[in-house]
C-alpha positions in Angstrom: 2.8 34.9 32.4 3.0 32.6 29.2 -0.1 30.9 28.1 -0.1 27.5 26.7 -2.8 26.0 25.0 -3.6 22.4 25.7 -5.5 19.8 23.3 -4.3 16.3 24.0 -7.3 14.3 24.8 -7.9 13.8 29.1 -6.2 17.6 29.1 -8.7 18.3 31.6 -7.3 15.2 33.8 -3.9 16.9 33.7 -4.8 20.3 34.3 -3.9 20.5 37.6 -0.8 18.4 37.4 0.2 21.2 34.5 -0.6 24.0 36.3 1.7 23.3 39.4 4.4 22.4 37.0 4.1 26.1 35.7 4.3 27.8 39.3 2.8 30.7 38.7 4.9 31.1 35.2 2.0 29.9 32.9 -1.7 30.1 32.4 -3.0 26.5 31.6 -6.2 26.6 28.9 -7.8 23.7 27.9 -9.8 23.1 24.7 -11.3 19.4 23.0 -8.7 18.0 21.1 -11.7 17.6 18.4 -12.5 21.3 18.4 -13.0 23.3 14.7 -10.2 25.8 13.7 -12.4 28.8 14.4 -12.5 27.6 18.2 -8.9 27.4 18.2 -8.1 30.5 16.4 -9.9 32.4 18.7 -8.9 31.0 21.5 -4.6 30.4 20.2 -4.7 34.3 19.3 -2.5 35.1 22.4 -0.7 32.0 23.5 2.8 31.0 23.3 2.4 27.6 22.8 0.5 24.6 22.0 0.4 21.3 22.9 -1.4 19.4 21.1 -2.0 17.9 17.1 -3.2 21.2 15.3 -3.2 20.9 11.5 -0.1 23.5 10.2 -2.2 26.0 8.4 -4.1 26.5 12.1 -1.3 28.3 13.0 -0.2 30.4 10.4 -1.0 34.0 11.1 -0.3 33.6 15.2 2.9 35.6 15.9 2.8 35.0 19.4 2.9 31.1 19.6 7.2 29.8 20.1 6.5 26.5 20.9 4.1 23.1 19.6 4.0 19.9 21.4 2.9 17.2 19.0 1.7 13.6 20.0 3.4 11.7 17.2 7.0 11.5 15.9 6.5 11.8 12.5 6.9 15.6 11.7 6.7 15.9 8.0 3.8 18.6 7.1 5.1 20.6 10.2 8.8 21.1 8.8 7.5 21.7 5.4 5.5 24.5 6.1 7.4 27.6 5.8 5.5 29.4 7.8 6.3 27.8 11.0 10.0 28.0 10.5 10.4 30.6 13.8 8.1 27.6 16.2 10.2 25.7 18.3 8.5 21.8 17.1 9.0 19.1 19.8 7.4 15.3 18.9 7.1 12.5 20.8 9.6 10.3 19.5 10.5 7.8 22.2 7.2 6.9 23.1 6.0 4.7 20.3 9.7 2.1 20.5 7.9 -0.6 22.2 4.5 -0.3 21.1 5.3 -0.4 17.4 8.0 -3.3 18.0 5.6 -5.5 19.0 3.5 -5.1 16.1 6.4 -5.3 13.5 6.5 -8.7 15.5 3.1 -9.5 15.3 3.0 -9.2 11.5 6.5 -11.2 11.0 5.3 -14.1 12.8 1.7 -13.6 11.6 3.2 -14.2 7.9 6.0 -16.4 8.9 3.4 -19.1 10.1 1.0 -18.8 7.3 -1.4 -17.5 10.1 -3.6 -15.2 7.1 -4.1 -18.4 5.1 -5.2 -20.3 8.0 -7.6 -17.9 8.8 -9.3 -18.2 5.9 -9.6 -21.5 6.2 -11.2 -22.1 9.9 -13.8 -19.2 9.1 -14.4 -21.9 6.2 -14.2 -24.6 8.6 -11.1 -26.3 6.1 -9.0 -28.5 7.8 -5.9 -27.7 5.8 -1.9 -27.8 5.9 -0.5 -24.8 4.0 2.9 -26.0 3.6 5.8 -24.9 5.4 6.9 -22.1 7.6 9.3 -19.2 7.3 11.6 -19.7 10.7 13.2 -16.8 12.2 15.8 -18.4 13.9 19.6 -17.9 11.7 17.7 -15.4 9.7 19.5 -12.3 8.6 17.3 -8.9 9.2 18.3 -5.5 7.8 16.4 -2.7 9.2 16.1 0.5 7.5 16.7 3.7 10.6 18.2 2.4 13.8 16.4 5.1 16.2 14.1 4.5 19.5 11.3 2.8 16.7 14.3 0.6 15.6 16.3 -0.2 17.8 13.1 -1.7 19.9 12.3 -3.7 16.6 16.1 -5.2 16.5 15.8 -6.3 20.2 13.2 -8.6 19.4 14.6 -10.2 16.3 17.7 -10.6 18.0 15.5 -12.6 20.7 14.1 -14.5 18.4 17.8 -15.7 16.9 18.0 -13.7 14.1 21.3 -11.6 13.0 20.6 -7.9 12.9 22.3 -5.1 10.7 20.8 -1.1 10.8 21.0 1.1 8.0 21.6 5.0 9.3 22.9 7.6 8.4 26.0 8.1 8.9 28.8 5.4 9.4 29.4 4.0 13.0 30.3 1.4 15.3 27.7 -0.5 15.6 26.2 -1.4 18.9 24.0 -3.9 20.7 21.4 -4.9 19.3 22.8 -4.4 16.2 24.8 -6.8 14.9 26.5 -4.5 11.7 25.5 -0.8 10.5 25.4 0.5 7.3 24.8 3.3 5.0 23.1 3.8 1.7 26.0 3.6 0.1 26.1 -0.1 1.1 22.3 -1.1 1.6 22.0 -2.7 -2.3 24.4 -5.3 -1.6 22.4 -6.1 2.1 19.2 -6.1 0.3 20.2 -8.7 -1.9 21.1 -11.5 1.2 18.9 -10.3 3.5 16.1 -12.4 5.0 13.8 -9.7 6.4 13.3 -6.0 5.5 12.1 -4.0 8.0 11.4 0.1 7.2 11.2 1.9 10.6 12.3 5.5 9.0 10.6 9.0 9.2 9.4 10.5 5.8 12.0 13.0 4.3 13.5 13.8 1.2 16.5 11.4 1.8 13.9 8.7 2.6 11.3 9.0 0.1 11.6 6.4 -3.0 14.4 4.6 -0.8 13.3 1.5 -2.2 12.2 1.7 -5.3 11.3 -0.7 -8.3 15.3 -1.6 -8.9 15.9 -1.6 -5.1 12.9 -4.1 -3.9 13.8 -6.2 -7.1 17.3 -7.0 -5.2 15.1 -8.3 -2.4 15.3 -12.1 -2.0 12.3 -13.9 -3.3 11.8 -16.0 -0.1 12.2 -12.4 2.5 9.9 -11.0 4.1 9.2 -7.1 4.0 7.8 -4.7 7.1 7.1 -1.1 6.8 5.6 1.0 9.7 7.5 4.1 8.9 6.2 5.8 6.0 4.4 4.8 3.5 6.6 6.7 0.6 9.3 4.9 1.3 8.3 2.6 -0.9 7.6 2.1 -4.8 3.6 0.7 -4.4 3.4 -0.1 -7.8 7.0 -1.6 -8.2 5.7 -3.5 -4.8 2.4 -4.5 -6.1 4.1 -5.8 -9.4 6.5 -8.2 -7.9 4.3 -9.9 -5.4 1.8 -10.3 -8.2 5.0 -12.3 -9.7 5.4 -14.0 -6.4 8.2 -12.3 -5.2 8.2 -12.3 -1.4 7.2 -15.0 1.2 5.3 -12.2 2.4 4.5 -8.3 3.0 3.5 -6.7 6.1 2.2 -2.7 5.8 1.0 -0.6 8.6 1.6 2.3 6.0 1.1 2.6 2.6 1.5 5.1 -0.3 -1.2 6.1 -0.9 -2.8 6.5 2.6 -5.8 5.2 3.1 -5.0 2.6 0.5 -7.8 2.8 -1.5 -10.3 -0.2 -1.5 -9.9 -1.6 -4.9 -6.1 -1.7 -4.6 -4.8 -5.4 -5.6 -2.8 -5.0 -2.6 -5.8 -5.7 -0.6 -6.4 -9.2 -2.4 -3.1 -11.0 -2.1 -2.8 -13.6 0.7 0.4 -13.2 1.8 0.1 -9.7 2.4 -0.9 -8.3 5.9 -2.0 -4.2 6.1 -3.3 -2.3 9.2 -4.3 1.4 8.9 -1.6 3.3 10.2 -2.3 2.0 13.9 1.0 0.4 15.2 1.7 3.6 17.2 -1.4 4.4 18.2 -1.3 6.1 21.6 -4.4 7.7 22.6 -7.4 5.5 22.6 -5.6 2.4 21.9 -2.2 2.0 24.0 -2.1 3.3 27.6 1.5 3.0 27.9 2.3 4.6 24.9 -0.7 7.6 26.0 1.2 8.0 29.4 4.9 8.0 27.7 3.5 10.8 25.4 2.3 13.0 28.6 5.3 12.6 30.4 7.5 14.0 27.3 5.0 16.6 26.7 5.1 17.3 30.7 8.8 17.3 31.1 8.4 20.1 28.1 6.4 22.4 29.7 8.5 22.1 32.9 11.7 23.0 30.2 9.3 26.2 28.5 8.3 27.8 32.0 11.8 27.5 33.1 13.2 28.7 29.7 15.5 25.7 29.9 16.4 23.6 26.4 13.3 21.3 25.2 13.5 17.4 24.9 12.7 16.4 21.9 13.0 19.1 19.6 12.7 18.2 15.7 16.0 19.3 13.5 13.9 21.1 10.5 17.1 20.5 8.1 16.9 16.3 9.2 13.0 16.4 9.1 13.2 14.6 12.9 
Protein backbone atom coordinates (compact mmCIF):
# COMPACT_ATOMS: atom_id res chain seq x y z
CA UNK A 1 0.00 0.00 0.00
CA UNK A 2 1.55 3.47 -0.93
CA UNK A 3 1.58 6.15 1.69
CA UNK A 4 1.07 9.63 0.83
CA UNK A 5 1.72 12.33 3.07
CA UNK A 6 -0.72 15.25 3.19
CA UNK A 7 -0.01 19.03 4.30
CA UNK A 8 -2.31 21.29 2.55
CA UNK A 9 -4.10 23.26 5.14
CA UNK A 10 -8.08 21.71 5.90
CA UNK A 11 -6.12 18.14 5.10
CA UNK A 12 -7.96 16.80 7.84
CA UNK A 13 -11.37 18.05 6.03
CA UNK A 14 -10.39 15.88 3.07
CA UNK A 15 -9.20 13.03 4.69
CA UNK A 16 -11.97 10.95 4.18
CA UNK A 17 -12.75 12.18 0.71
CA UNK A 18 -8.76 11.02 0.00
CA UNK A 19 -8.97 7.98 1.44
CA UNK A 20 -11.93 6.58 -0.60
CA UNK A 21 -10.31 7.89 -3.69
CA UNK A 22 -7.24 5.47 -2.73
CA UNK A 23 -9.55 2.25 -2.30
CA UNK A 24 -7.60 0.43 -0.26
CA UNK A 25 -4.34 1.31 -2.57
CA UNK A 26 -2.95 4.11 -0.20
CA UNK A 27 -2.58 5.00 3.39
CA UNK A 28 -3.67 8.73 3.91
CA UNK A 29 -1.36 10.65 6.81
CA UNK A 30 -2.05 13.94 7.77
CA UNK A 31 0.37 16.45 9.25
CA UNK A 32 -0.04 20.70 9.89
CA UNK A 33 0.97 22.33 6.86
CA UNK A 34 3.04 24.61 9.49
CA UNK A 35 4.89 21.63 10.96
CA UNK A 36 9.05 21.88 11.56
CA UNK A 37 11.25 19.71 9.22
CA UNK A 38 12.12 17.30 12.06
CA UNK A 39 8.17 16.49 12.27
CA UNK A 40 8.16 15.89 8.67
CA UNK A 41 11.34 14.02 8.38
CA UNK A 42 10.23 11.61 10.65
CA UNK A 43 7.11 11.14 9.65
CA UNK A 44 8.05 11.47 5.29
CA UNK A 45 10.77 8.56 6.08
CA UNK A 46 8.58 5.92 4.36
CA UNK A 47 6.11 7.59 2.08
CA UNK A 48 5.81 7.80 -1.58
CA UNK A 49 4.56 10.98 -1.94
CA UNK A 50 3.72 14.33 -0.72
CA UNK A 51 1.24 16.67 -1.17
CA UNK A 52 1.82 19.58 0.05
CA UNK A 53 4.56 22.95 -0.03
CA UNK A 54 7.68 21.28 1.62
CA UNK A 55 10.85 23.44 1.19
CA UNK A 56 13.31 21.22 -1.35
CA UNK A 57 16.09 20.50 1.01
CA UNK A 58 13.13 18.57 3.27
CA UNK A 59 13.33 16.09 0.98
CA UNK A 60 16.64 15.33 0.10
CA UNK A 61 17.85 12.14 1.70
CA UNK A 62 14.10 10.32 1.20
CA UNK A 63 14.58 7.57 -1.40
CA UNK A 64 11.29 6.35 -1.11
CA UNK A 65 9.16 9.48 -2.00
CA UNK A 66 8.08 9.44 -6.38
CA UNK A 67 5.74 11.99 -6.29
CA UNK A 68 5.17 15.95 -4.76
CA UNK A 69 1.98 17.78 -5.16
CA UNK A 70 2.61 21.52 -4.84
CA UNK A 71 -0.06 24.26 -4.23
CA UNK A 72 1.44 26.91 -6.54
CA UNK A 73 2.50 26.98 -10.17
CA UNK A 74 5.64 28.50 -9.93
CA UNK A 75 8.26 25.63 -9.65
CA UNK A 76 11.62 27.20 -9.76
CA UNK A 77 13.68 26.01 -6.42
CA UNK A 78 11.98 22.55 -7.09
CA UNK A 79 13.54 21.97 -10.68
CA UNK A 80 16.74 23.49 -9.56
CA UNK A 81 17.50 21.21 -7.01
CA UNK A 82 19.39 18.25 -8.31
CA UNK A 83 18.50 16.23 -5.94
CA UNK A 84 14.91 15.82 -6.71
CA UNK A 85 15.56 15.11 -10.36
CA UNK A 86 14.12 11.17 -9.91
CA UNK A 87 10.40 12.95 -8.09
CA UNK A 88 7.69 13.05 -10.32
CA UNK A 89 6.70 17.40 -9.48
CA UNK A 90 3.04 18.20 -10.33
CA UNK A 91 1.87 22.19 -9.55
CA UNK A 92 -1.21 23.68 -9.66
CA UNK A 93 -1.07 25.66 -12.72
CA UNK A 94 -4.65 26.14 -13.83
CA UNK A 95 -5.99 27.19 -10.68
CA UNK A 96 -4.73 30.71 -10.19
CA UNK A 97 -6.04 31.97 -14.26
CA UNK A 98 -8.93 33.81 -12.94
CA UNK A 99 -7.91 34.89 -9.64
CA UNK A 100 -4.74 36.54 -10.78
CA UNK A 101 -6.68 38.10 -13.91
CA UNK A 102 -8.70 39.99 -11.90
CA UNK A 103 -6.02 41.55 -10.04
CA UNK A 104 -3.85 42.37 -13.21
CA UNK A 105 -7.28 44.22 -13.76
CA UNK A 106 -7.56 45.80 -10.59
CA UNK A 107 -4.12 47.43 -10.81
CA UNK A 108 -4.56 48.57 -14.65
CA UNK A 109 -7.65 50.37 -13.91
CA UNK A 110 -6.47 51.29 -10.36
CA UNK A 111 -3.54 53.31 -12.26
CA UNK A 112 -5.45 54.14 -15.36
CA UNK A 113 -7.89 56.31 -13.23
CA UNK A 114 -5.34 58.05 -11.11
CA UNK A 115 -7.21 56.00 -8.26
CA UNK A 116 -3.48 56.05 -5.89
CA UNK A 117 -3.37 59.89 -6.24
CA UNK A 118 -6.85 60.23 -5.28
CA UNK A 119 -6.44 58.37 -2.43
CA UNK A 120 -4.08 60.37 -1.12
CA UNK A 121 -6.04 63.09 -1.44
CA UNK A 122 -9.53 62.13 0.36
CA UNK A 123 -7.51 60.59 3.38
CA UNK A 124 -6.31 64.48 3.22
CA UNK A 125 -9.79 65.55 2.65
CA UNK A 126 -8.38 67.48 -0.90
CA UNK A 127 -10.95 68.04 -3.21
CA UNK A 128 -8.75 67.73 -6.34
CA UNK A 129 -8.74 66.90 -10.25
CA UNK A 130 -5.52 65.00 -11.11
CA UNK A 131 -5.70 65.46 -14.72
CA UNK A 132 -6.71 63.05 -17.16
CA UNK A 133 -7.12 59.35 -17.47
CA UNK A 134 -5.35 56.58 -19.31
CA UNK A 135 -8.48 54.81 -21.35
CA UNK A 136 -8.26 51.25 -22.22
CA UNK A 137 -10.50 51.23 -24.92
CA UNK A 138 -8.23 51.05 -28.73
CA UNK A 139 -5.34 50.37 -26.52
CA UNK A 140 -2.76 47.92 -27.78
CA UNK A 141 -1.65 45.21 -24.86
CA UNK A 142 1.36 42.82 -25.28
CA UNK A 143 1.41 40.17 -22.78
CA UNK A 144 4.52 38.36 -21.96
CA UNK A 145 3.48 34.02 -21.69
CA UNK A 146 0.13 33.24 -23.09
CA UNK A 147 -0.66 30.20 -20.58
CA UNK A 148 -3.89 29.47 -18.25
CA UNK A 149 -2.42 32.95 -16.07
CA UNK A 150 -2.45 34.73 -19.52
CA UNK A 151 -4.71 33.83 -21.43
CA UNK A 152 -7.38 34.73 -18.46
CA UNK A 153 -5.52 38.29 -18.38
CA UNK A 154 -6.14 38.70 -22.32
CA UNK A 155 -9.84 37.93 -22.00
CA UNK A 156 -10.44 40.79 -19.95
CA UNK A 157 -8.48 43.33 -21.85
CA UNK A 158 -10.13 42.18 -24.86
CA UNK A 159 -13.53 43.01 -22.88
CA UNK A 160 -12.50 46.07 -22.11
CA UNK A 161 -11.68 46.98 -26.08
CA UNK A 162 -8.23 46.66 -26.12
CA UNK A 163 -6.19 44.77 -29.06
CA UNK A 164 -4.24 41.89 -27.58
CA UNK A 165 -0.89 40.18 -28.85
CA UNK A 166 0.95 37.06 -26.65
CA UNK A 167 4.55 36.62 -26.59
CA UNK A 168 5.35 32.54 -26.32
CA UNK A 169 7.47 30.49 -27.16
CA UNK A 170 7.36 29.20 -30.05
CA UNK A 171 5.64 30.62 -33.28
CA UNK A 172 1.87 29.85 -33.83
CA UNK A 173 -1.46 30.75 -34.99
CA UNK A 174 -2.71 32.69 -32.86
CA UNK A 175 -6.06 32.15 -31.26
CA UNK A 176 -8.95 33.86 -29.48
CA UNK A 177 -8.30 35.93 -27.23
CA UNK A 178 -5.32 36.76 -28.78
CA UNK A 179 -5.30 39.03 -31.36
CA UNK A 180 -1.32 38.31 -32.78
CA UNK A 181 1.52 36.03 -31.20
CA UNK A 182 4.97 36.50 -31.15
CA UNK A 183 8.27 35.40 -30.13
CA UNK A 184 11.36 36.94 -28.70
CA UNK A 185 12.73 37.36 -31.69
CA UNK A 186 9.97 39.91 -32.45
CA UNK A 187 8.94 41.32 -28.90
CA UNK A 188 11.60 44.68 -29.23
CA UNK A 189 9.65 45.97 -32.08
CA UNK A 190 6.00 45.30 -29.90
CA UNK A 191 7.50 46.85 -26.97
CA UNK A 192 8.15 49.97 -28.69
CA UNK A 193 4.03 50.54 -29.82
CA UNK A 194 2.60 48.90 -27.21
CA UNK A 195 0.24 50.48 -24.74
CA UNK A 196 0.34 48.02 -21.91
CA UNK A 197 2.97 45.43 -20.78
CA UNK A 198 1.72 42.77 -18.93
CA UNK A 199 4.46 39.88 -17.53
CA UNK A 200 2.42 36.72 -16.67
CA UNK A 201 5.66 34.32 -17.21
CA UNK A 202 7.16 31.58 -14.80
CA UNK A 203 10.88 32.29 -13.65
CA UNK A 204 13.46 30.30 -15.83
CA UNK A 205 16.58 30.83 -17.41
CA UNK A 206 14.91 31.95 -20.71
CA UNK A 207 12.84 34.43 -18.64
CA UNK A 208 15.12 35.95 -16.33
CA UNK A 209 16.45 39.61 -17.36
CA UNK A 210 13.71 39.44 -20.22
CA UNK A 211 13.37 43.01 -19.89
CA UNK A 212 16.11 44.56 -19.06
CA UNK A 213 17.43 48.26 -18.95
CA UNK A 214 17.59 48.44 -23.11
CA UNK A 215 14.33 46.46 -23.39
CA UNK A 216 12.00 48.65 -20.80
CA UNK A 217 13.67 51.79 -22.36
CA UNK A 218 11.78 50.78 -25.78
CA UNK A 219 8.63 50.87 -23.67
CA UNK A 220 6.39 53.90 -24.55
CA UNK A 221 6.57 56.68 -22.12
CA UNK A 222 2.71 56.98 -21.72
CA UNK A 223 2.31 52.60 -21.16
CA UNK A 224 1.48 51.10 -18.51
CA UNK A 225 3.57 48.07 -17.05
CA UNK A 226 2.02 44.80 -14.94
CA UNK A 227 4.14 42.02 -13.65
CA UNK A 228 2.64 39.19 -11.48
CA UNK A 229 4.87 36.51 -12.80
CA UNK A 230 8.24 36.83 -11.42
CA UNK A 231 9.87 39.25 -10.11
CA UNK A 232 13.35 38.61 -12.08
CA UNK A 233 11.98 39.20 -15.06
CA UNK A 234 12.63 42.47 -14.72
CA UNK A 235 15.71 44.99 -14.45
CA UNK A 236 14.61 46.80 -10.82
CA UNK A 237 17.12 49.20 -11.03
CA UNK A 238 16.88 49.90 -14.89
CA UNK A 239 12.91 50.08 -13.77
CA UNK A 240 13.43 52.33 -10.80
CA UNK A 241 15.73 54.64 -13.01
CA UNK A 242 13.25 55.44 -15.76
CA UNK A 243 10.13 56.11 -13.66
CA UNK A 244 12.36 58.33 -11.57
CA UNK A 245 12.70 60.10 -15.23
CA UNK A 246 8.96 59.82 -15.71
CA UNK A 247 8.92 57.17 -17.98
CA UNK A 248 5.63 55.24 -17.65
CA UNK A 249 2.01 56.47 -16.93
CA UNK A 250 2.26 53.91 -14.39
CA UNK A 251 3.66 50.54 -12.86
CA UNK A 252 1.80 47.84 -11.28
CA UNK A 253 4.05 44.96 -9.21
CA UNK A 254 2.65 42.07 -7.39
CA UNK A 255 6.35 40.70 -7.62
CA UNK A 256 9.47 42.28 -7.33
CA UNK A 257 13.16 41.56 -7.57
CA UNK A 258 14.19 41.56 -4.74
CA UNK A 259 11.31 39.89 -2.84
CA UNK A 260 10.15 41.34 -0.08
CA UNK A 261 11.09 44.64 -1.57
CA UNK A 262 12.90 46.12 1.00
CA UNK A 263 11.27 49.12 2.84
CA UNK A 264 13.50 51.92 1.84
CA UNK A 265 13.34 51.06 -1.85
CA UNK A 266 12.36 54.34 -3.90
CA UNK A 267 10.07 52.10 -5.49
CA UNK A 268 7.85 52.32 -2.52
CA UNK A 269 7.66 56.32 -2.83
CA UNK A 270 6.56 56.95 -6.37
CA UNK A 271 2.84 57.66 -6.98
CA UNK A 272 2.24 56.14 -9.91
CA UNK A 273 3.44 52.96 -8.90
CA UNK A 274 1.07 50.23 -7.27
CA UNK A 275 2.98 46.98 -5.36
CA UNK A 276 1.18 44.15 -3.50
CA UNK A 277 3.28 41.31 -1.78
CA UNK A 278 3.15 38.50 -3.95
CA UNK A 279 -0.73 37.91 -3.21
CA UNK A 280 -2.60 37.96 -6.59
CA UNK A 281 -2.70 34.11 -6.48
CA UNK A 282 -3.20 33.62 -3.26
CA UNK A 283 -5.32 30.46 -2.71
CA UNK A 284 -5.38 29.28 0.76
CA UNK A 285 -6.58 31.79 3.23
CA UNK A 286 -7.53 34.34 0.80
CA UNK A 287 -9.43 32.87 -2.41
CA UNK A 288 -11.86 30.07 -1.91
CA UNK A 289 -12.23 29.34 -5.44
CA UNK A 290 -8.81 29.24 -6.23
CA UNK A 291 -8.33 26.83 -2.59
CA UNK A 292 -11.06 24.48 -4.02
CA UNK A 293 -9.47 24.50 -7.81
CA UNK A 294 -6.11 23.54 -6.09
CA UNK A 295 -7.74 20.45 -4.18
CA UNK A 296 -9.51 19.23 -7.05
CA UNK A 297 -6.04 19.09 -9.20
CA UNK A 298 -4.23 17.73 -6.29
CA UNK A 299 -7.36 15.13 -5.86
CA UNK A 300 -7.62 14.17 -9.46
CA UNK A 301 -3.62 13.42 -8.81
CA UNK A 302 -3.89 11.08 -6.21
CA UNK A 303 -6.73 9.25 -8.09
CA UNK A 304 -3.89 9.21 -11.22
CA UNK A 305 -0.91 7.85 -8.42
CA UNK A 306 -3.09 4.96 -6.84
CA UNK A 307 -4.12 3.99 -10.21
CA UNK A 308 -0.60 4.27 -11.63
CA UNK A 309 -2.19 6.24 -14.43
CA UNK A 310 -0.24 9.56 -16.06
CA UNK A 311 -0.37 12.77 -13.62
CA UNK A 312 -2.08 16.10 -14.59
CA UNK A 313 -0.05 18.62 -14.24
CA UNK A 314 3.30 17.44 -14.23
CA UNK A 315 6.25 20.15 -14.41
CA UNK A 316 8.76 19.67 -17.67
CA UNK A 317 12.22 20.07 -15.47
CA UNK A 318 14.07 21.09 -19.00
CA UNK A 319 11.08 24.09 -19.48
CA UNK A 320 11.10 24.89 -15.71
CA UNK A 321 6.90 24.53 -15.87
Amino acid sequence: MKKILVMFPEAQQYKAKMEQICAGKGQIICLPEDCNEEDFRKNAMQVQAVIGDVPPQWLKGLQNIEWLQISWAGVGPYVQDDSLQTVKLTNASGAYGETIAEHVMGLTLALARRIPEYVKHSVKGIWKDCGSEWNLRDKKALILGVGDLGTHVAYLLKAFGMQVTGMCSRKREAEEPFSRLITEEELEEDLQTSDLVCGCLPETEKTAGLLNASRLSMTKKDSILINVGRGSLIDTNALTQLLQQNHFWGVGLDVTDPEPLPADHPLWKLKNVIITPHVAGIGFGHDTKTRDDIWQISLENLKRFCKDEPLVNLVNRQNGY
